[in-house]
Backbone as CSV, one residue per row, in Angstrom:
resi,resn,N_x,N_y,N_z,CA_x,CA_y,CA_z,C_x,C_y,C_z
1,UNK,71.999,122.834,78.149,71.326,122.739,79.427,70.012,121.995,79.286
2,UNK,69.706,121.387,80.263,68.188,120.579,80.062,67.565,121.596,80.394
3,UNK,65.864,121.109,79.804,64.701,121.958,80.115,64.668,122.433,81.693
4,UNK,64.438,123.708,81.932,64.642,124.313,82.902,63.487,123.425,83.597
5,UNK,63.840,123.571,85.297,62.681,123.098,86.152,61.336,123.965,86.447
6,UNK,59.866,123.413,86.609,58.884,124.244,86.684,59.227,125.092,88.144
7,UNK,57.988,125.350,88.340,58.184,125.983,89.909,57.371,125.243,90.939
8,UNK,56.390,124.035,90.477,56.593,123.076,91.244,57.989,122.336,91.596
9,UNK,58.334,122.339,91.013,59.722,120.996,91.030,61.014,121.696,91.546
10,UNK,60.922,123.221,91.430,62.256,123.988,92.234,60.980,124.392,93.653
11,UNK,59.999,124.658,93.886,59.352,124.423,95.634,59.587,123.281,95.887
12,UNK,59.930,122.004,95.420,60.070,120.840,95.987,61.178,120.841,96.342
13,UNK,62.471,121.008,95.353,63.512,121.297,95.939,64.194,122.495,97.428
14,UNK,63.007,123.359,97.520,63.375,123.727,98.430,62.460,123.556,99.926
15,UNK,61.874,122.672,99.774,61.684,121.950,101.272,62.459,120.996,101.723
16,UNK,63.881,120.788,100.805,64.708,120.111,101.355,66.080,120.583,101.690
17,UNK,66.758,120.883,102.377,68.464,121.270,103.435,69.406,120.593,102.480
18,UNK,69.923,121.835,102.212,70.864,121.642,101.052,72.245,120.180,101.942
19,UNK,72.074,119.804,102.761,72.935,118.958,103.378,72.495,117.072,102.709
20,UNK,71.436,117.446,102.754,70.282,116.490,102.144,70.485,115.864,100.911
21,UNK,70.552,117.758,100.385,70.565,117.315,98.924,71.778,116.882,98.483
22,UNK,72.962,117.389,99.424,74.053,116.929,99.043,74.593,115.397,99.340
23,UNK,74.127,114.605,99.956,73.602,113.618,100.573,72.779,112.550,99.084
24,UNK,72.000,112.901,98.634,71.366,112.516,97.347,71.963,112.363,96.063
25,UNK,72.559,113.676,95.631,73.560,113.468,94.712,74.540,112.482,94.694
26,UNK,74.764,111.907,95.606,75.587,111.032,96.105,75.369,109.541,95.224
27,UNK,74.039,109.086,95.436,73.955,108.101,95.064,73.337,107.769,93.502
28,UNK,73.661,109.496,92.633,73.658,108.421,91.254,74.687,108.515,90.748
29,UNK,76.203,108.270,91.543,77.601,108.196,91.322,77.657,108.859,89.753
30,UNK,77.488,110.329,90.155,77.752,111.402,88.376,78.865,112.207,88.885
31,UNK,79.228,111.949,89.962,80.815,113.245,90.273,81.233,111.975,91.771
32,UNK,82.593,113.012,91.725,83.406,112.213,93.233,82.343,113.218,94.168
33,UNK,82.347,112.289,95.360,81.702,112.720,96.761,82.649,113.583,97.221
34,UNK,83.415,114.239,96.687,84.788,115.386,97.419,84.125,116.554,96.605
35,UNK,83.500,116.285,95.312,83.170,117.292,94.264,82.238,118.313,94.571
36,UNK,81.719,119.139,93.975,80.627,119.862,93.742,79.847,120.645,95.189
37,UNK,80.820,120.669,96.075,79.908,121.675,97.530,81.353,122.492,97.521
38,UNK,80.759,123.757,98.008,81.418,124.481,98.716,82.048,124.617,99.980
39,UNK,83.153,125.172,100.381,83.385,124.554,101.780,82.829,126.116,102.815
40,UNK,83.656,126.022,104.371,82.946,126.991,105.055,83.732,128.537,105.079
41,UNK,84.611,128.534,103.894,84.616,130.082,103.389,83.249,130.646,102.773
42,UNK,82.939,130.224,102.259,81.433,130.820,101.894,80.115,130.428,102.995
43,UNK,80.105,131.382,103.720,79.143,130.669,104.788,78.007,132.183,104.307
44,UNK,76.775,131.458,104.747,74.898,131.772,104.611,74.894,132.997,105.547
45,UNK,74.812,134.174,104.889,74.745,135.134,105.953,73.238,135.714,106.636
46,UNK,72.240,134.850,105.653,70.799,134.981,106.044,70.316,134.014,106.077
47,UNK,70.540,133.090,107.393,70.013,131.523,107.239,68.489,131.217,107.838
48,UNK,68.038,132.728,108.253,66.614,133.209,108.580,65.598,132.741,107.092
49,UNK,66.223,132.980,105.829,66.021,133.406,104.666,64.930,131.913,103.889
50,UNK,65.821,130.721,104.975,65.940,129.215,104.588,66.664,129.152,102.883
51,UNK,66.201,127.945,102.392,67.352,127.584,101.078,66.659,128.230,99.910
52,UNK,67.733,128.502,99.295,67.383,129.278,97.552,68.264,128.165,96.784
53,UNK,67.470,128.166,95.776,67.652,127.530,94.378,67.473,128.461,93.312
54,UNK,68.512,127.991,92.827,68.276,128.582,91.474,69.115,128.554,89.988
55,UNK,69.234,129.235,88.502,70.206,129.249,88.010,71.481,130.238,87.887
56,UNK,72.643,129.642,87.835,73.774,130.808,87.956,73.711,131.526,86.101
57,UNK,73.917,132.698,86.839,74.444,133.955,86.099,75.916,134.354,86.707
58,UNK,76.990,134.081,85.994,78.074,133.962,86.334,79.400,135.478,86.030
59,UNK,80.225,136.100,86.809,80.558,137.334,86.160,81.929,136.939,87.000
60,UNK,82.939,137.932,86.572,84.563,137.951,87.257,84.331,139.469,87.962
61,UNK,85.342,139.811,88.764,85.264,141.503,88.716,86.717,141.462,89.816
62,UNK,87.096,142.852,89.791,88.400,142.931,90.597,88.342,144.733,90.885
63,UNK,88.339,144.630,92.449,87.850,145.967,93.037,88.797,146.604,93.531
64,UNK,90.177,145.583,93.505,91.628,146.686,94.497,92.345,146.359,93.595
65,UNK,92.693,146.648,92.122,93.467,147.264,91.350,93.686,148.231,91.150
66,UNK,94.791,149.100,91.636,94.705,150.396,91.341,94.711,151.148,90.259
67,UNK,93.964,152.039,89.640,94.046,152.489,88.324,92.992,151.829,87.289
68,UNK,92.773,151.057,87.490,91.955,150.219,86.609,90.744,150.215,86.161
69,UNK,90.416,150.758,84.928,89.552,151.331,84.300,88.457,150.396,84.443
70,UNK,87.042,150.718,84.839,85.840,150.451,85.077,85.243,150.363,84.006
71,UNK,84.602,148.987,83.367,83.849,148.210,81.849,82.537,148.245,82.363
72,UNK,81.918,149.331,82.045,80.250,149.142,82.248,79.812,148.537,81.805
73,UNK,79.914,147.576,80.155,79.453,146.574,79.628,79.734,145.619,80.480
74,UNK,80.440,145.137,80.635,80.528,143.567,81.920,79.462,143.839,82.588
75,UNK,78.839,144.886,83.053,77.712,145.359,84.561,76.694,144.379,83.408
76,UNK,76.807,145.441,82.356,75.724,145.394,81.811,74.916,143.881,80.853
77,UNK,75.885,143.035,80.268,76.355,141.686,80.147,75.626,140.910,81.147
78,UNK,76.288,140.917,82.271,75.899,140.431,83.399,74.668,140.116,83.667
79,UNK,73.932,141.898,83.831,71.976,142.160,83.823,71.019,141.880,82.559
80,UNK,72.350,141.604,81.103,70.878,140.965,80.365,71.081,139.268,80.361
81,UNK,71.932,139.013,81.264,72.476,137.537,81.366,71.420,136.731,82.207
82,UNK,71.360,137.464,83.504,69.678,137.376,84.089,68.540,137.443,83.929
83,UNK,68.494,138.744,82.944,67.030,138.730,82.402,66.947,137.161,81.278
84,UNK,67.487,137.095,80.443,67.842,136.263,79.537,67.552,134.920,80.777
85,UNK,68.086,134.625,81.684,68.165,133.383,82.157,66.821,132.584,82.482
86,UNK,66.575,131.459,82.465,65.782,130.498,83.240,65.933,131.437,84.995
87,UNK,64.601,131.448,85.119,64.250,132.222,86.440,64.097,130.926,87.741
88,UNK,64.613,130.991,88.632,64.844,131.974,89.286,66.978,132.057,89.256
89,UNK,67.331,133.221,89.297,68.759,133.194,89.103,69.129,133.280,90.379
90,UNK,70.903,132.596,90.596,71.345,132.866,91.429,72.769,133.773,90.959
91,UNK,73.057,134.004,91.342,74.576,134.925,90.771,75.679,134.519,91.318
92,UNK,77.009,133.548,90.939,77.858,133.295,90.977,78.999,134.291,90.740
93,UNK,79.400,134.976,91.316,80.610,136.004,91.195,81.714,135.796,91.896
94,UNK,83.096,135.547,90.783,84.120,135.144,91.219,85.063,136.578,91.730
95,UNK,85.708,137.112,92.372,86.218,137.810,93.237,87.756,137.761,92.512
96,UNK,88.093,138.680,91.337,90.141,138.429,90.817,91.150,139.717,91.526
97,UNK,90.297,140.239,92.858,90.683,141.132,93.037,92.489,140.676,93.901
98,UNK,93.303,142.119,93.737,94.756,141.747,93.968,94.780,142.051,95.546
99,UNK,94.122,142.485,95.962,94.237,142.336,97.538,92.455,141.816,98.050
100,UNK,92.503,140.307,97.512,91.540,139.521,98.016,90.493,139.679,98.681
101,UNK,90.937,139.699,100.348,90.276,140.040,101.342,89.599,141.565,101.405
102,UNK,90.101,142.459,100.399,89.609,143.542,100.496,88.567,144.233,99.341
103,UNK,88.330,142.685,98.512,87.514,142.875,97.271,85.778,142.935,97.382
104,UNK,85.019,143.913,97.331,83.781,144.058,97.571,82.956,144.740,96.232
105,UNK,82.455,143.743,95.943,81.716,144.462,94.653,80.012,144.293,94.656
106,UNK,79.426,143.828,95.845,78.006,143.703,95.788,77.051,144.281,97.072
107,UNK,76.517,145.433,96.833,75.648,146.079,97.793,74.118,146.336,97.950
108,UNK,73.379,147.070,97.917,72.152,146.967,98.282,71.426,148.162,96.499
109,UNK,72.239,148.550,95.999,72.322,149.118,94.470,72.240,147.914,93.439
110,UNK,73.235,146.782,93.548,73.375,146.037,92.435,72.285,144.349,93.083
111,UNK,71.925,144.284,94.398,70.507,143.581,94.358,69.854,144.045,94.306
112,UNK,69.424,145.670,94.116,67.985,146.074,93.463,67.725,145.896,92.604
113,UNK,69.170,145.924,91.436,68.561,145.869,90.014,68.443,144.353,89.377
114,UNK,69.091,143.487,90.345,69.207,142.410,90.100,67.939,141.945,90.493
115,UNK,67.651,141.701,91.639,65.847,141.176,91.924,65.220,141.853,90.916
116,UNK,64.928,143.146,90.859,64.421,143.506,89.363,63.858,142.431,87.736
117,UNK,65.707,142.318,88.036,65.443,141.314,87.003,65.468,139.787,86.772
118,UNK,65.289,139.695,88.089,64.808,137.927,88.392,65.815,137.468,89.389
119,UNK,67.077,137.692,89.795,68.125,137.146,90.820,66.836,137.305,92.266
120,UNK,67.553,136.066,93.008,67.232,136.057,93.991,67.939,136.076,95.105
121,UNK,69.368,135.824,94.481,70.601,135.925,95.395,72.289,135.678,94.848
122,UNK,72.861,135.504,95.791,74.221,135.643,95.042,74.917,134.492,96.583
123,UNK,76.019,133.930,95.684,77.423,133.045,95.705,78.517,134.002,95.175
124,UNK,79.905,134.284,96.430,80.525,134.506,96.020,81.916,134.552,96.944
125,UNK,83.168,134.570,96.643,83.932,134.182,97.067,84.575,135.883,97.566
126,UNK,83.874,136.883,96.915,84.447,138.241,97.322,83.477,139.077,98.711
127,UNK,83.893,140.392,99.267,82.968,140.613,99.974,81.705,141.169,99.425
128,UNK,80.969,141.659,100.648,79.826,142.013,100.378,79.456,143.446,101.439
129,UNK,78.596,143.930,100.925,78.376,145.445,101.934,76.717,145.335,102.033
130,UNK,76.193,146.483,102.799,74.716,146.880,102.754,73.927,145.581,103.106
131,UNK,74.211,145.115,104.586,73.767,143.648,104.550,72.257,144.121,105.548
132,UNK,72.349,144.894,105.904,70.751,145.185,106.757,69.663,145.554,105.276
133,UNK,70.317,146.449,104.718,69.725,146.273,103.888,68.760,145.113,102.988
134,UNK,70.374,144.817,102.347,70.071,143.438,101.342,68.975,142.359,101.820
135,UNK,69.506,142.360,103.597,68.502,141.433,104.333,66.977,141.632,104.187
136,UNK,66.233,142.802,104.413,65.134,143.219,104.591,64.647,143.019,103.382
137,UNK,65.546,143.337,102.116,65.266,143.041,100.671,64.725,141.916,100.173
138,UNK,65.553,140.452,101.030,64.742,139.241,100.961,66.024,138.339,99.847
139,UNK,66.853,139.199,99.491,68.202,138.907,98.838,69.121,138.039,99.610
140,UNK,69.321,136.532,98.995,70.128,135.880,99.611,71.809,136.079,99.533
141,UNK,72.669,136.238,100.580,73.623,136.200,100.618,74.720,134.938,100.661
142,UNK,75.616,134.379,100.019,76.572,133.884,100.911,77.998,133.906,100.536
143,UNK,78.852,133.969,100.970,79.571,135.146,101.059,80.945,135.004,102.134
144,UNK,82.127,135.106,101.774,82.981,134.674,103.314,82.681,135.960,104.444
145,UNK,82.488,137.315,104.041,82.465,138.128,104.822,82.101,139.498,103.874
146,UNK,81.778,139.898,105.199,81.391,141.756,104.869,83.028,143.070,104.641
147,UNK,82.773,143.682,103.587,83.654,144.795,103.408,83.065,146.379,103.327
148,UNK,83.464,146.866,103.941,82.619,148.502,104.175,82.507,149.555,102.685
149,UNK,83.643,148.886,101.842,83.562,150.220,100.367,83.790,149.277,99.530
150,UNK,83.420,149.296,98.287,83.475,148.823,96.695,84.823,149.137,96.455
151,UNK,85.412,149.611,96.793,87.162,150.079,96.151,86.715,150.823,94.830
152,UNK,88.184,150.125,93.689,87.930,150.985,92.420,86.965,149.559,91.832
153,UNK,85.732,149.919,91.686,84.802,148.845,91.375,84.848,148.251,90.020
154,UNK,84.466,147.315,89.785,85.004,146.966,88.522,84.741,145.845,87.943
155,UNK,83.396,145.268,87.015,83.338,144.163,86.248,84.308,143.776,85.344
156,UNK,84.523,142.689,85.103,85.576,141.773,83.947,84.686,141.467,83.091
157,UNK,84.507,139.639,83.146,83.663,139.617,82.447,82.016,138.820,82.754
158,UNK,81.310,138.391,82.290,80.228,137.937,82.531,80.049,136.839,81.694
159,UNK,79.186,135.792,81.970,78.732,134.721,81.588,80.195,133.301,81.302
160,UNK,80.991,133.435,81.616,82.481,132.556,81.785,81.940,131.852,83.247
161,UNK,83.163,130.756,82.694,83.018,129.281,83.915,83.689,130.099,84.890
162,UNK,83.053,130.029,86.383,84.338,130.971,87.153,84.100,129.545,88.272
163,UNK,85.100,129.635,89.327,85.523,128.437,90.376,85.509,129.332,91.611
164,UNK,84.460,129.093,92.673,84.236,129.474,94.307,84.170,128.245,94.943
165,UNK,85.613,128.726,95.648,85.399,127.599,96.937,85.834,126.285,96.284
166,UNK,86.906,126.402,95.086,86.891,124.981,94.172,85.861,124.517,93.840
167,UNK,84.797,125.098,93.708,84.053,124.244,93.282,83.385,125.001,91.647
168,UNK,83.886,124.248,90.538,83.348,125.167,88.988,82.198,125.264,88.827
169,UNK,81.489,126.774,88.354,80.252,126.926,88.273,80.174,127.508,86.861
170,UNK,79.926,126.870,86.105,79.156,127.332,84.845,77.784,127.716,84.823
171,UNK,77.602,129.002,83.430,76.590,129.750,83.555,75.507,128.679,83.150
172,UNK,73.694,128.729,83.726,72.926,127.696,83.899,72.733,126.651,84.716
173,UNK,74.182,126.508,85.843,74.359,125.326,86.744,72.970,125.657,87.706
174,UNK,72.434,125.028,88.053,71.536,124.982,89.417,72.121,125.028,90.780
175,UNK,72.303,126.083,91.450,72.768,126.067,92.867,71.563,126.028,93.958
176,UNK,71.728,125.262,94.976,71.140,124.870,96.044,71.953,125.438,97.446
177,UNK,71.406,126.341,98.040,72.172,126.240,99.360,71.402,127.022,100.726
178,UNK,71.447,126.585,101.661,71.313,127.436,102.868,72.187,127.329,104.105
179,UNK,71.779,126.909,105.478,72.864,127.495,106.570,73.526,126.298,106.643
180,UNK,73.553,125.340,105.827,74.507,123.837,105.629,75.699,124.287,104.918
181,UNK,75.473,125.514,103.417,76.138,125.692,102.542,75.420,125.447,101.263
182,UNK,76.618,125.669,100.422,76.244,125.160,98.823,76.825,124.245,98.444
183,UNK,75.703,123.650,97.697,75.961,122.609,96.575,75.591,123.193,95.180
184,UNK,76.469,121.869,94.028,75.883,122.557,92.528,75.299,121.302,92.340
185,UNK,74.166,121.342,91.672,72.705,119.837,91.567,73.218,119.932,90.058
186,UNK,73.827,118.634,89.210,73.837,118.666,87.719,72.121,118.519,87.219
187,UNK,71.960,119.243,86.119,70.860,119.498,85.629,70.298,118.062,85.060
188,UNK,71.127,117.311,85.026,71.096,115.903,84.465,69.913,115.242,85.368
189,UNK,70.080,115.315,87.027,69.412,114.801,87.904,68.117,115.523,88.542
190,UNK,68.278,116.684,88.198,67.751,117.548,88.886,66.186,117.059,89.371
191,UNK,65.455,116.538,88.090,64.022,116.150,88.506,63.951,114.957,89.189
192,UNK,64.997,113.957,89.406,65.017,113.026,89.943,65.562,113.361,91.579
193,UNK,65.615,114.516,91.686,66.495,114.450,92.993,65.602,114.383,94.670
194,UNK,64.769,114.752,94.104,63.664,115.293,95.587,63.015,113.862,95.857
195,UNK,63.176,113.024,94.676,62.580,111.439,95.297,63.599,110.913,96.176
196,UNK,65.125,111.041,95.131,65.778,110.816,96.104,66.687,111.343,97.294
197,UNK,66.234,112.421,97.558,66.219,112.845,98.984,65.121,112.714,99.954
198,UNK,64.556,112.188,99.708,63.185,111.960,100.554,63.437,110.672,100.967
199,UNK,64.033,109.652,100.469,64.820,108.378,100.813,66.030,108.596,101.582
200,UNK,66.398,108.987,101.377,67.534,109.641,102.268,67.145,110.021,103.508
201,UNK,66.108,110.977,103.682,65.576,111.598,104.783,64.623,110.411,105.778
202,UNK,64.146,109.852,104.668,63.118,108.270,105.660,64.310,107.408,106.263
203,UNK,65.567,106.969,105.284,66.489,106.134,105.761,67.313,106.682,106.756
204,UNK,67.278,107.656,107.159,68.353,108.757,108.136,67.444,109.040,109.559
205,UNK,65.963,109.069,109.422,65.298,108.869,110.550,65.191,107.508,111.296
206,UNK,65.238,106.431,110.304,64.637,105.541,110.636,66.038,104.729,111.282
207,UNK,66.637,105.556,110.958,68.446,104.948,111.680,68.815,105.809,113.259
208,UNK,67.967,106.945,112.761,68.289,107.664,114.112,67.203,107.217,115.426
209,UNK,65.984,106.101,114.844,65.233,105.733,115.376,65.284,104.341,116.164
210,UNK,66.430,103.616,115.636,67.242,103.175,115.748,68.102,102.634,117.010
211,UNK,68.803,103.453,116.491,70.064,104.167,117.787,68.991,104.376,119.672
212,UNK,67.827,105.247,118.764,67.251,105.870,120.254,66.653,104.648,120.711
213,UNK,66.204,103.333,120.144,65.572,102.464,120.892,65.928,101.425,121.704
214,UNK,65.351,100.571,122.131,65.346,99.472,123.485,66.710,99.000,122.593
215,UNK,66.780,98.315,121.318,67.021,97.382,120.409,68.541,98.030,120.128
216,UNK,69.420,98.736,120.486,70.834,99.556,120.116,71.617,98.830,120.897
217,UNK,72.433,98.316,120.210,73.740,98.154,121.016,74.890,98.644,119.698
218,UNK,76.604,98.882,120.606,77.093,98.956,119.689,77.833,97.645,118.880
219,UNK,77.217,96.169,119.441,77.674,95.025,118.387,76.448,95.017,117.283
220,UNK,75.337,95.689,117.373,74.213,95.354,116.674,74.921,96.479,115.391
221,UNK,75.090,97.767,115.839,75.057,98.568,115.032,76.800,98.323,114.243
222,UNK,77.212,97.549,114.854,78.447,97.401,114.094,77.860,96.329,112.916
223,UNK,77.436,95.102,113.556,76.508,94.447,112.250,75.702,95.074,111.391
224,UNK,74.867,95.912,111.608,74.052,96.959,110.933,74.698,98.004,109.747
């Protein structure tokens, strides 16, 4: 992993809309433009919250197996995986549960101990509970939806490549996201990215400035 970013350089990153940033990545052709965002199964359930950045701490878990013996080490894996991490963390948790839609393994218990220890939020493809909570907590969510009980709860494993939303997140990736969605920023670009989204953002006004003036037609803008 490259040298982690200061906390100037991740506040810079977050005065910019993860739509932006996804928008930026674009142009130092390092992945396909189909790659690396999430789609709108994982939608921002606190877009009050604005965008979090951060690094993934990555875990599996499966909550509607019946019978299936509960690994407190995975919990525990997991929480020195965060402490251990480049701050600020985000938590990537992949969802292997056998009745999917009914898999809930994150409540207003496991973001206490997690902010605790540096998370600021979580990505994940399973549900989620205790959201008045979590909210007031300041804990970012995103998430396809809410589930009312944990089932038979249950970590796998922790720190493994897991895939939300197709899109692969290895442990250390930098995630970016708010009420646009998520993106994953390769660490490769990362300090270069806020210049170039800020080009992006001048060239995207200055087009929409454009359009609104005396000077628009649609043969101009077809030449354009």
């Amino acid at each position: 992993m490259q040298e982690p970013l200061n906390d100037a350089e991740l506040d810079a990153l977050r005065q910019i809309d993860t739509a932006t940033i996804a928008n930026a990545i674009e142009h130092f052709d390092i992945r396909s433009n189909t790659d690396g965002f999430m789609g709108w199964d994982i939608r921002c359930m606190f877009p009050e919250m604005g965008v979090m950045v951060g690094y993934a701490v990555t875990a599996t878990l499966d909550t509607t197996t019946h019978g299936r013996v509960h690994d407190r080490e995975a919990r525990f894996q997991m929480f020195e995986a965060i402490e251990a991490s480049p701050k600020p963390v985000v938590l990537a948790l992949k969802d292997l549960s056998s009745k999917p839609k009914h898999g809930c393994h994150f409540g207003d218990g496991l973001a206490t101990v997690s902010m605790r220890l540096g998370a600021i939020g979580l990505v994940t493809d399973g549900g989620v509970r205790d959201v008045d909570t979590v909210r007031e907590m300041g804990f970012h969510y995103f998430a396809p939806g809410m589930v009312p009980a944990h089932g038979n709860f249950g970590f796998m494993e922790a720190q493994v490549p897991v895939r939300i939303s197709g899109v692969l997140v290895n442990p250390g990736d930098l995630i970016h996201g708010d009420e646009n969605g998520v993106v994953t920023i390769p660490n490769e670009i990362a300090r270069d990215l806020v210049a170039a989204a800020n080009d992006v953002l001048e060239r995207e006004k200055a087009s929409r400035d454009w359009v609104n003036s005396d000077n628009f037609s649609l043969e101009k803008l077809r030449q354009r």
